[in-house]
DOPA-258334 format. One line per 2 residues: their letters; for each residue x, y, z of N, C-alpha, C. Coordinates in steps of 0.001 Angstrom, whole numbers, plus 500000, padded with zeros to 6 digits. Each point is the difference from the previous one (the first is absolute). Layout:
a	X Y Z X Y Z X Y Z ~ ...
//
This chain:
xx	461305 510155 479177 500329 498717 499367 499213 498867 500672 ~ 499501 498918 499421 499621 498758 500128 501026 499437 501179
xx	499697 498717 500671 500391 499240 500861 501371 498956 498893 ~ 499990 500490 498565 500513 498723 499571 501762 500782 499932
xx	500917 498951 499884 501177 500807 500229 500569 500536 499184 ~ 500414 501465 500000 500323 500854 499225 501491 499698 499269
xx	500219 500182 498473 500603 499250 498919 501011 501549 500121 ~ 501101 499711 499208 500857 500843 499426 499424 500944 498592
xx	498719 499322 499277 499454 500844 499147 499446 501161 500759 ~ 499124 499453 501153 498767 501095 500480 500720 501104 500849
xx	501521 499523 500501 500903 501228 499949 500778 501024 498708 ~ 500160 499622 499284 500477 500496 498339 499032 500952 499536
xx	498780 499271 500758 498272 500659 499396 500358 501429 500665 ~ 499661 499315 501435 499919 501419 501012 501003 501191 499645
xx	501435 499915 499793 500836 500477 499685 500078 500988 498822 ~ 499024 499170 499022 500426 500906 498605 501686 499640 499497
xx	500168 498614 500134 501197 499391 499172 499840 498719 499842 ~ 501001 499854 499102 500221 498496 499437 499572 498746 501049
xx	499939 498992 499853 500044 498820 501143 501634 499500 499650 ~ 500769 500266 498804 501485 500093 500264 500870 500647 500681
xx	499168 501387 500385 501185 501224 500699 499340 499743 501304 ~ 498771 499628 500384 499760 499600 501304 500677 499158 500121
xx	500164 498723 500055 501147 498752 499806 501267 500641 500333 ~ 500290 500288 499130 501377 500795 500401 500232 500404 501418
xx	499499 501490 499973 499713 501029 501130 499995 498732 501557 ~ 498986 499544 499643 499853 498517 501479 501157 499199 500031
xx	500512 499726 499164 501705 499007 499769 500947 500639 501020 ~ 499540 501443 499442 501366 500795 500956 500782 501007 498754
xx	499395 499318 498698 501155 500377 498705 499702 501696 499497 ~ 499382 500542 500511 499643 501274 499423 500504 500938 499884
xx	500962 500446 500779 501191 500502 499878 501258 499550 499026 ~ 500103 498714 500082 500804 499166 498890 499870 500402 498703
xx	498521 499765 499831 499455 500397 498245 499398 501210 499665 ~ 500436 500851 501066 499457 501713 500009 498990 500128 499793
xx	498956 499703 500869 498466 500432 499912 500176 501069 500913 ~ 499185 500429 499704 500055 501807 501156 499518 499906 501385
xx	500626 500849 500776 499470 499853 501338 498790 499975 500129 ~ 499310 500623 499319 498667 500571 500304 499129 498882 499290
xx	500192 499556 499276 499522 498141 499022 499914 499260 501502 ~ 501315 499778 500346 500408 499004 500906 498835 500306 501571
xx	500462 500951 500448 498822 500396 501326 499073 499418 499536 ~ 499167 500709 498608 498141 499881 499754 499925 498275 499757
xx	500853 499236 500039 500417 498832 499875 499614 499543 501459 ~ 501047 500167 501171 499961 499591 501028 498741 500147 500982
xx	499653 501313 499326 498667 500116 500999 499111 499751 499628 ~ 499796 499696 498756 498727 499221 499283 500129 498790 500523
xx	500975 498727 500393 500286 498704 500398 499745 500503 501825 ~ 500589 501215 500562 499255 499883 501039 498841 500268 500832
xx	499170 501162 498783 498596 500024 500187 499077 498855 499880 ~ 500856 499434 499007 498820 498703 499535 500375 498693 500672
xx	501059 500372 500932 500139 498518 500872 500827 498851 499150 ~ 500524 500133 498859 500889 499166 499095 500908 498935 500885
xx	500324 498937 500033 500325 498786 500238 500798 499167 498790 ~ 501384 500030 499639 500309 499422 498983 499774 498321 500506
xx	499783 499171 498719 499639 498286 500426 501590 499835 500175 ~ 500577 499970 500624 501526 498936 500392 500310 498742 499298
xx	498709 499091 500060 500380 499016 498817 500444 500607 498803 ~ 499628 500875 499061 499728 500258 498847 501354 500493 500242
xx	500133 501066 500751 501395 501376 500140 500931 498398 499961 ~ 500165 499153 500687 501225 498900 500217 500070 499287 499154
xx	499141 499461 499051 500168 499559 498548 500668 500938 498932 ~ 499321 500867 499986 500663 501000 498941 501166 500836 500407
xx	500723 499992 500830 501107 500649 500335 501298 499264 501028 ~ 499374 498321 500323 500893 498969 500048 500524 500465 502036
xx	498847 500474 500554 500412 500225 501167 498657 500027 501142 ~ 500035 499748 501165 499097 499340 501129 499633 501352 500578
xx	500946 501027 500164 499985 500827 501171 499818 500154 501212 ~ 500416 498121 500515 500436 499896 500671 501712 499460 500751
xx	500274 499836 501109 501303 500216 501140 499567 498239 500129 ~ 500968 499410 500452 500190 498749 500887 500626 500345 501227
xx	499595 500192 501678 500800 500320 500596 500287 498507 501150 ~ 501227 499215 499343 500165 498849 501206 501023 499707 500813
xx	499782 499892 501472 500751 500468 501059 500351 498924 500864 ~ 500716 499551 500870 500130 499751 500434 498446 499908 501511
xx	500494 500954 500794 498826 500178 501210 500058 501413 499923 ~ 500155 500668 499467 499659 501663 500025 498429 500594 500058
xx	499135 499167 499996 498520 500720 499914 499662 499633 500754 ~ 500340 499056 501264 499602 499810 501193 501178 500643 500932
xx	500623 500364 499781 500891 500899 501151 499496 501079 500134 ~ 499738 500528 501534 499484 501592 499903 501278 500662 499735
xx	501541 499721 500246 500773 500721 499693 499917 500835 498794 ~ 500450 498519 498968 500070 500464 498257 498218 500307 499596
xx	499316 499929 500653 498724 500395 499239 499830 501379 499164 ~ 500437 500445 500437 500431 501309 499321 500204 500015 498268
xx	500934 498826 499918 500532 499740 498596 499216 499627 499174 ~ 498780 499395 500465 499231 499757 499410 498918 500776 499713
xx	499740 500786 500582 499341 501363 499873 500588 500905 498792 ~ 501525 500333 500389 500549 501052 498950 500063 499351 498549
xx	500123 499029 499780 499902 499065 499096 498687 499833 499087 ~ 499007 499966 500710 498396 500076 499593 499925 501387 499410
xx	500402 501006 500832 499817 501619 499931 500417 500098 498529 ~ 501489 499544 500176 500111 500433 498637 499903 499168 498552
xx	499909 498920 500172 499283 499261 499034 498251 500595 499718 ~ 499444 500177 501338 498742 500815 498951 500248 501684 499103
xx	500838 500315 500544 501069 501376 499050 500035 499740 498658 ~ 500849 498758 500230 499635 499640 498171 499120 498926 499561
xx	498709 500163 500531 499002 499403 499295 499576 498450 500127 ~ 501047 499425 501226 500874 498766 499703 499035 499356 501068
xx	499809 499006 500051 499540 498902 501307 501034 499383 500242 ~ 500180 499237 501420 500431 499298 500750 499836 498811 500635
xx	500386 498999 499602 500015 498521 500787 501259 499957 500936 ~ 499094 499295 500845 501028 499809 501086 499510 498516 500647
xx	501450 499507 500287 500063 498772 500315 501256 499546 500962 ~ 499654 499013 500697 501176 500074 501405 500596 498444 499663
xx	501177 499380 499914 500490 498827 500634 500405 499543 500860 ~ 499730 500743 500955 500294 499545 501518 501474 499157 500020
xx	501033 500336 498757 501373 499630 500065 499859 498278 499410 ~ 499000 499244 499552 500458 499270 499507 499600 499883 498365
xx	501345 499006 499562 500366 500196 498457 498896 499376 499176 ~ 499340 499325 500525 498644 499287 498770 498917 501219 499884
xx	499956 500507 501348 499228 500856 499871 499946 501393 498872 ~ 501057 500481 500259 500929 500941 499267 499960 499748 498671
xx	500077 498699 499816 500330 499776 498697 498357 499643 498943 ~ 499159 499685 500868 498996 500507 499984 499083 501421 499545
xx	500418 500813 500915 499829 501261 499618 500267 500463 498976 ~ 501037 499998 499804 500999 500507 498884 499337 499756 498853
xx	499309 498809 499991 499759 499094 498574 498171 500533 499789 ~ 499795 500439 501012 498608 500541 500142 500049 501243 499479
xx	500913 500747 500643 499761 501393 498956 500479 499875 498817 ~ 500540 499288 499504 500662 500215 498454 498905 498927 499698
xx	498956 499303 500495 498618 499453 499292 499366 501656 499580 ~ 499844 500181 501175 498991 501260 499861 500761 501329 499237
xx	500959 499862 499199 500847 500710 499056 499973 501681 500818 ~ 500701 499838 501461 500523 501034 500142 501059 500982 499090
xx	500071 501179 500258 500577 500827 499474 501389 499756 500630 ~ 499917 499912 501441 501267 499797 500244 499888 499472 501819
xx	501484 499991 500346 499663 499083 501692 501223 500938 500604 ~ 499261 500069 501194 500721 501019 501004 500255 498267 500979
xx	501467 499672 500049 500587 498902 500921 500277 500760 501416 ~ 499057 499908 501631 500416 500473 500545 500313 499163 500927
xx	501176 500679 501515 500104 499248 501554 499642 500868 500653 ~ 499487 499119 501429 499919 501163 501082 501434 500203 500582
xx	500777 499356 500057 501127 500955 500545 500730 500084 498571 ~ 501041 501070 500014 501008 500361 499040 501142 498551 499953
xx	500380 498999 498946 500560 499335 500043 500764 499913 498621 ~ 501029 498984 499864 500158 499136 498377 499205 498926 499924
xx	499194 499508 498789 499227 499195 499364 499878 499378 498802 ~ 500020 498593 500198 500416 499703 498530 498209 500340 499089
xx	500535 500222 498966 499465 500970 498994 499200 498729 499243 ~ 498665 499455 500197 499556 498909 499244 499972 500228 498581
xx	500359 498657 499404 500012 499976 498355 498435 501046 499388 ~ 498957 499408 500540 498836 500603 499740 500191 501532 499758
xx	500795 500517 500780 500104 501686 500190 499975 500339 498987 ~ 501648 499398 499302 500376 500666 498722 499147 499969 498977
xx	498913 499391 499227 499386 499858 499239 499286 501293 499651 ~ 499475 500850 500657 499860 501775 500032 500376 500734 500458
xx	499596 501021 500067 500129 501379 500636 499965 499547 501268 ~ 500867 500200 501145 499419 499651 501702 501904 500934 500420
xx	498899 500555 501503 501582 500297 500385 499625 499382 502000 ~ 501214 499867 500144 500031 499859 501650 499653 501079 501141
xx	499376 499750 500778 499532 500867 500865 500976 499525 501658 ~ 500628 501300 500133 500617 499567 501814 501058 498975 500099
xx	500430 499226 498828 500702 499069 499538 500828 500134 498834 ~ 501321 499283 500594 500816 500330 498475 500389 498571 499401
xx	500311 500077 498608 500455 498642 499887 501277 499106 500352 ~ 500102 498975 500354 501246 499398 500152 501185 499910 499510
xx	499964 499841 498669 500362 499538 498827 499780 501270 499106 ~ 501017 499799 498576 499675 501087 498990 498503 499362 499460
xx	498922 501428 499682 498601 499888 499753 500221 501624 499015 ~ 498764 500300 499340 499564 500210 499084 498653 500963 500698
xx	499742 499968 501395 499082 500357 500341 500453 501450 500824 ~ 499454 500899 500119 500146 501409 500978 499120 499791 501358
xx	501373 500262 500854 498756 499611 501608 500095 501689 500381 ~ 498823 500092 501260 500131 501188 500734 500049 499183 501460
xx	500607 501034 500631 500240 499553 501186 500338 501122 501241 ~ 499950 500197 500933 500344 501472 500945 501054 499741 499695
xx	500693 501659 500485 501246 500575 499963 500452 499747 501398 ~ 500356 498729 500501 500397 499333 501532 501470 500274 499597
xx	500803 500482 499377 501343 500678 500111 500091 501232 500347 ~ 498853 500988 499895 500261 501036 499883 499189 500249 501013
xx	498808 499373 500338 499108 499820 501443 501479 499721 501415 ~ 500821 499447 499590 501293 499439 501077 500724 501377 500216
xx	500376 500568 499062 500658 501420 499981 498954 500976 500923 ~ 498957 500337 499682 498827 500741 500474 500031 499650 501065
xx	499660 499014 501002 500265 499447 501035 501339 500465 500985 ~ 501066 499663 499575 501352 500562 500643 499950 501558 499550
xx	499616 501050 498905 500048 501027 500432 499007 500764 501101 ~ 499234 498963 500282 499054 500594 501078 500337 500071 501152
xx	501204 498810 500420 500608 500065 501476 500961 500747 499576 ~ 500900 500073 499388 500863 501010 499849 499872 501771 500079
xx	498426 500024 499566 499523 501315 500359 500122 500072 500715 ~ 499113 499459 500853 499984 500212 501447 501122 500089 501348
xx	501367 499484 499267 500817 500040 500739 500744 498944 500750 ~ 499376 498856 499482 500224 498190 499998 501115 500067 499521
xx	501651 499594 500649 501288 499983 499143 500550 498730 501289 ~ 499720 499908 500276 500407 498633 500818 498563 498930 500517
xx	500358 498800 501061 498979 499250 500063 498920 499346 499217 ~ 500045 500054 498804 499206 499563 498588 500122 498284 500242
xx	498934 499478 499793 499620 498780 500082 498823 499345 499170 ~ 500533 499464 499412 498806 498890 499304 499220 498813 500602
xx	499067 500501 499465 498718 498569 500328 499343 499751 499466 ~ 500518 498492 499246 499461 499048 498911 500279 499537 499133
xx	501473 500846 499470 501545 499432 499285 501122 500676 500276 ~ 500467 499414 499231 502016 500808 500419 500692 499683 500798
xx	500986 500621 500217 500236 501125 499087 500897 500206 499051 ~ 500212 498532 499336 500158 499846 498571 499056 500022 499299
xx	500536 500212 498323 498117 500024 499226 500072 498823 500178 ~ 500474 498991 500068 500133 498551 499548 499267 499244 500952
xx	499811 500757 501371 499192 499601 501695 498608 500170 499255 ~ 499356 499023 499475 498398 500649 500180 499438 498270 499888
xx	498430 499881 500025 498952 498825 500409 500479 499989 498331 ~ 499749 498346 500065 499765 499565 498012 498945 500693 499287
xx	500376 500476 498932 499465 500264 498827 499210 501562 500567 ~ 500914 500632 500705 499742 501260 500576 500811 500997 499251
xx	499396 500658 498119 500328 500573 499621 500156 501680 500392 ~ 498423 500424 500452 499684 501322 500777 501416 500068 501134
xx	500085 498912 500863 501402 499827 500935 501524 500774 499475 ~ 500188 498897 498794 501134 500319 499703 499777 501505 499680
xx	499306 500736 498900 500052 501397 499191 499714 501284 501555 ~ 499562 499172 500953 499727 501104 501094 501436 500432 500725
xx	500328 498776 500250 501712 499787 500633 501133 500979 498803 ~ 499738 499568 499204 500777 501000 498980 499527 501601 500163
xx	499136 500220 499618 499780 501668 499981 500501 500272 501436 ~ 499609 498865 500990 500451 500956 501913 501601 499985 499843
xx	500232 498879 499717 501413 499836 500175 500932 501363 499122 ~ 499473 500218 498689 500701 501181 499400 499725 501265 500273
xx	498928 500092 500107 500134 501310 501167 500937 500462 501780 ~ 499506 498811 500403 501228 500050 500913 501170 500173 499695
xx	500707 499147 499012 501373 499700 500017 500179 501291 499382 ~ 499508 500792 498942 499982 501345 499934 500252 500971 500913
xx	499401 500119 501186 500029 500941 501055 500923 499442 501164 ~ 500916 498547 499567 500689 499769 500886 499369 499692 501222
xx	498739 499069 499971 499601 500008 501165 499892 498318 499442 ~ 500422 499467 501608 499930 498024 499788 499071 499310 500572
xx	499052 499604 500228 499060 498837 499689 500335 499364 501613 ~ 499522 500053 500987 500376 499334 500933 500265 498518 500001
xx	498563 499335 499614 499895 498747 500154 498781 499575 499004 ~ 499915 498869 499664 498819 499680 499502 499121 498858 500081
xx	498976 499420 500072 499495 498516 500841 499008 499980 498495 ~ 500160 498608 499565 498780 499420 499155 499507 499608 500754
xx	498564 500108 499184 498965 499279 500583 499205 499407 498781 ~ 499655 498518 500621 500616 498662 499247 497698 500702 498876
xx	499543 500325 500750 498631 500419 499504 499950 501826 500492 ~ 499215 500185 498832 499964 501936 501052 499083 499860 500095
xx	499080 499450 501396 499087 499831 500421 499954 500823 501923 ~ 499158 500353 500730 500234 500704 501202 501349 499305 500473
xx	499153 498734 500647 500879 499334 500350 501384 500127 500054 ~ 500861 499692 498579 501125 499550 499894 500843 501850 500653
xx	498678 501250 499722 501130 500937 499908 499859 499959 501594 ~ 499292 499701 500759 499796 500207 501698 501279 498921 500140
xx	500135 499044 499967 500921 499106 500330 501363 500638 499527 ~ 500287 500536 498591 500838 500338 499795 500599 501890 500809
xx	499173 499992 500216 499998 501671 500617 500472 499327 501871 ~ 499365 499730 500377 500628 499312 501150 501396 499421 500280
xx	500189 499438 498814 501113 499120 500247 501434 501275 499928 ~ 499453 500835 498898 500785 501304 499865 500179 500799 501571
xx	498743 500092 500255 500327 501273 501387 500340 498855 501494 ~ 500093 498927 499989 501124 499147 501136 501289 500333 499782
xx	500637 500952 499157 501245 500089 499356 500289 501403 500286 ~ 499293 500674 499115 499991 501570 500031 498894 500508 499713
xx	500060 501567 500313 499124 500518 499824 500112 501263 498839 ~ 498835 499408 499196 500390 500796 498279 499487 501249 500081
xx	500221 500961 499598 499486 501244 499360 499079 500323 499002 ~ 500171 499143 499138 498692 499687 499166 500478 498949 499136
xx	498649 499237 499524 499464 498998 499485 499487 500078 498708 ~ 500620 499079 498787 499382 499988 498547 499327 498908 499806
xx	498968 499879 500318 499169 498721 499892 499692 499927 498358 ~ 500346 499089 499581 499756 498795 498919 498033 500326 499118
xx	499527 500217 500997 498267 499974 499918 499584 500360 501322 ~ 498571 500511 499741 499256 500447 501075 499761 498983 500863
xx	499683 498610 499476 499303 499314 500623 501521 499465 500931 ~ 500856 500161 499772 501329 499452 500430 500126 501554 501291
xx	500216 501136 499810 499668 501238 500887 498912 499777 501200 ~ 498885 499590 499730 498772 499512 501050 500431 499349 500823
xx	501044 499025 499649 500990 498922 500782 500637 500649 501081 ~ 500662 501032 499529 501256 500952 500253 499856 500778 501035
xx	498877 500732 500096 498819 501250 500555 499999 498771 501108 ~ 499547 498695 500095 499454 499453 501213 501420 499840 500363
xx	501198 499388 499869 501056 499777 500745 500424 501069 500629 ~ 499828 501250 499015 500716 501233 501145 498940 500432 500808
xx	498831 499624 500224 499285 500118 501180 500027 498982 501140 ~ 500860 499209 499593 500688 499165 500870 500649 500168 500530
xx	500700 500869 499627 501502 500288 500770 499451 501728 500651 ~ 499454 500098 499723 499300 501370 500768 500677 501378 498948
xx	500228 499430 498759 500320 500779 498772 498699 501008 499611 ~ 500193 501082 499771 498312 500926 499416 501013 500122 498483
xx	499291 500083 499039 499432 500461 498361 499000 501398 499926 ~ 501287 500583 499528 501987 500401 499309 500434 501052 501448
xx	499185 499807 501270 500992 501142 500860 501706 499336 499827 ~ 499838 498069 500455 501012 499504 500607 501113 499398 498677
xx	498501 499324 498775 500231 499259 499172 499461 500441 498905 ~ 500504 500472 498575 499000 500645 499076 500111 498528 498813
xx	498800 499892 499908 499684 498953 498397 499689 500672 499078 ~ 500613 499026 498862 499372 500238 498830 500400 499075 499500
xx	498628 499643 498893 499678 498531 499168 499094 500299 498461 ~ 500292 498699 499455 498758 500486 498494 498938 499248 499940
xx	499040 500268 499003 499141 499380 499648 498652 500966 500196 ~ 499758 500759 500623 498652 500674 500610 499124 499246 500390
xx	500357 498884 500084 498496 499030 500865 499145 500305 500861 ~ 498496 499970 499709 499056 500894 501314 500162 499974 500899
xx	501194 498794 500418 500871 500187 501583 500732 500936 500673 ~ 500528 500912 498607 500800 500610 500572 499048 501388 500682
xx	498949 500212 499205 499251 501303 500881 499149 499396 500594 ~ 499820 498648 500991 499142 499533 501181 500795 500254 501389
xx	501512 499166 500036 501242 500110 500926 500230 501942 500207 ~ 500392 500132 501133 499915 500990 500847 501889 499889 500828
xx	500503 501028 499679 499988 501224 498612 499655 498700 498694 ~ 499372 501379 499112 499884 499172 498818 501428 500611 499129
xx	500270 498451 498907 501330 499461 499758 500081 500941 498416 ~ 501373 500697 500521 499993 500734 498415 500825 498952 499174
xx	499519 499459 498785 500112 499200 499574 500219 500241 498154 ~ 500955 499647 498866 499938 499808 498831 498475 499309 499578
xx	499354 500675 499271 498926 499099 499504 499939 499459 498618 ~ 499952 498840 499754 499364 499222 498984 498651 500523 498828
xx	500777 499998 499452 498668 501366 499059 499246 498520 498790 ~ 499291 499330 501019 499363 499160 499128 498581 500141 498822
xx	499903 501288 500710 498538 500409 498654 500876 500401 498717 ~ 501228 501177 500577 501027 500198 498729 500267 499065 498912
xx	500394 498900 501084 500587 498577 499122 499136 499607 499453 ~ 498781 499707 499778 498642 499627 499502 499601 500608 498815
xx	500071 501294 499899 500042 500944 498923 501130 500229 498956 ~ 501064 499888 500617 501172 499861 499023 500341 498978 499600
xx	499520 498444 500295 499609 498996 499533 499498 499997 499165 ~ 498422 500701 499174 499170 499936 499272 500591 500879 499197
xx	500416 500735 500161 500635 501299 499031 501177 499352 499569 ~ 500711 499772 499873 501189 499195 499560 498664 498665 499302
xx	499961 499126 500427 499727 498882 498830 499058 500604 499064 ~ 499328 501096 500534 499329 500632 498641 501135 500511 498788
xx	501053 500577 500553 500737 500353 498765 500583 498549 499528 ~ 500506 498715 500674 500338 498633 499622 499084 500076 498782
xx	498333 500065 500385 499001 499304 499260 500340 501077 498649 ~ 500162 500909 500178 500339 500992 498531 500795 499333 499320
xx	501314 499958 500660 501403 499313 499389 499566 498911 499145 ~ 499574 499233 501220 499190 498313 499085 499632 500504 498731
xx	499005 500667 499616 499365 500245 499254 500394 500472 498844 ~ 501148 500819 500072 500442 500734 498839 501697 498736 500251
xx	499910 498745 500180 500866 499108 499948 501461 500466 500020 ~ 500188 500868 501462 501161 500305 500404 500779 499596 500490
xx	500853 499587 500374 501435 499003 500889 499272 501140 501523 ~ 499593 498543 500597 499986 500421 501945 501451 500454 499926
xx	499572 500987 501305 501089 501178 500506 500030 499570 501401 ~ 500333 498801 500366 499634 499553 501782 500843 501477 501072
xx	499302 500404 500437 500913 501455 501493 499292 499426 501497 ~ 500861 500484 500746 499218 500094 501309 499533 501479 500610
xx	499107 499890 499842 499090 501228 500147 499777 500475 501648 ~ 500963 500692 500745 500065 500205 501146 498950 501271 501007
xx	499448 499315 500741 498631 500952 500145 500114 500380 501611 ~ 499826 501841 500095 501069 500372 501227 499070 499862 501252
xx	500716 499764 500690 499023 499515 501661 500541 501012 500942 ~ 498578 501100 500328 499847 501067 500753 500695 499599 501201
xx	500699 500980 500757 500370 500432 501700 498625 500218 500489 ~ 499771 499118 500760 498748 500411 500977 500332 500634 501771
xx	500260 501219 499626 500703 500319 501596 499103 499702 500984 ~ 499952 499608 501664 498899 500362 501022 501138 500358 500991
xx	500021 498935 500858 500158 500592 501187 501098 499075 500818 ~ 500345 498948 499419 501284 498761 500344 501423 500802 499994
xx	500433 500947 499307 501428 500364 499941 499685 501380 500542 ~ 501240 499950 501096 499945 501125 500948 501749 501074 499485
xx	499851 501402 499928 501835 499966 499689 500693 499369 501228 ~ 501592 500045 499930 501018 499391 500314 500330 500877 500910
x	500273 500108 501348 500468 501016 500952 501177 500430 499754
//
């Protein structure tokens, strides 16, 4: 072939079919309107011998769609944490054919509101609303106007929209059956809320749903919760200060840290007190932060399955964007996405 770019005829040509059943076959519809397998292949590989390129303008005029994602976030594409999400998100938006914008508001509302108004210029297909931490969020007017679902965030208020978000209830359960394996039935201590759900930092949703799953597993096995210390940020800091202030008192058996980065805290106070991790003191915390396999023992920890969340993001508003389309009543769910046990070497059994 010539340098000039190859048309949907000069595939139909190659093929030995219609430039309608090629059309088709490339849509995706060929199966729909029963063209034969064997039509359909000499189809596909004629478009990929010959290097075929459908024009996107043309495909988005005539079928009323961009094939592309709006993805706007809060600070998630500059966190190495959540970077991930943005990855699984890309992954599978190129799955279905789809591009991706992405755009950050660094949390303020002009900005945001901005964005918002930018992709529905650029007639996205639909908007993935994400946070870097798991929170409630009010749901901007802009949202509702298409297809968009929440990412890591749920809404405040009754909405119309489907969020995904980790399974930090069931990550809390996972957690307490791990000391309980091991033989943890007394000395249990928190660090970073509790040990009410109601003890946690503001707008610390992951907090509350973690405190619940530990707490019902315990109270299940009849085992009680020693004590529990917020910490006002889960930052090193607050859990070293708070881990200290704990062992001037007593000395715990093991420790449910809140977050890793709150555990890092934790790890330095009981090396304060001439505590070793898990002979004296066994941890365990969530999130999988690359902290937890730098610290020595490294911290077996619930992990945050943020590439998951990224992907089941795009997969869900892709079926939204169907719904839209065939003008269905939104089905708003919370789409709960499960966060692996990462065992190492922090929880020791119980003598």
């Amino acid at each position: 072939m010539s340098s000039r770019r190859v048309t949907l005829s000069d595939v139909a040509e190659h093929a030995g079919v219609s430039r309608t059943t090629a059309s088709l076959v490339l849509a995706g519809r060929g199966r729909e309107l029963r063209i034969s397998q064997s039509v359909a292949q000499r189809v596909l590989d004629s478009a990929n011998e010959l290097g075929y390129r459908p024009n996107i303008v043309s495909v988005g005029l005539r079928t009323g769609t961009t094939r592309t994602i709006g993805f706007v976030s809060d600070t998630v594409a500059t966190t190495r944490l959540a970077g991930d999400m943005i990855k699984g998100a890309l992954e599978a938006a190129r799955e279905q054919g789809m591009m991706l914008f992405i755009g950050e508001t660094e949390g303020e509302a002009d900005l945001e509101r901005g964005l918002l108004q930018a992709m529905h210029d650029r007639q996205v297909d639909g908007i993935i609303f994400a946070s870097m931490f798991t929170r409630a969020v009010e749901v901007p007017a802009a949202l509702t106007s298409g297809p968009a679902v929440l990412l890591n965030a749920v809404p405040k208020g009754p909405s119309t929209l489907s969020a995904i978000v980790p399974d930090e209830i069931e990550a809390g359960r996972a957690a307490a059956r791990v000391l309980l394996d091991a033989g943890h039935r007394d000395g249990i201590h928190l660090i970073g809320a509790g040990p009410r759900v109601r003890d946690v930092p503001p707008d610390a949703l992951a907090g509350i749903e973690r405190l619940t799953g530990i707490r019902e597993v315990l109270a299940a096995a009849k085992v009680k919760i020693a004590s529990g210390r917020v910490c006002a940020d889960w930052q090193p800091e607050y859990g070293y200060q708070a881990t200290r202030e704990l062992l001037e008192h007593t000395r715990p058996n093991a420790l449910i840290c809140l977050n890793d980065r709150i555990a890092v805290g934790a790890y330095q106070a009981l090396d304060d007190f001439s505590l070793k991790v898990p002979a004296d003191v066994s941890v365990i915390s969530f999130d999988d932060h690359s902290v937890a396999t730098w610290i020595r023992p490294q911290l077996t920890t619930i992990a945050l399955p943020h590439y998951e969340l990224g992907r089941k993001a795009v997969d869900v508003l892709f079926t939204e964007i169907e719904r839209h389309r065939a003008a269905s009543t939104p089905e708003s769910q919370v789409h709960r996405v499960p966060m692996p046990v990462r065992i190492r070497d922090s929880v020791a059994p119980r003598a």
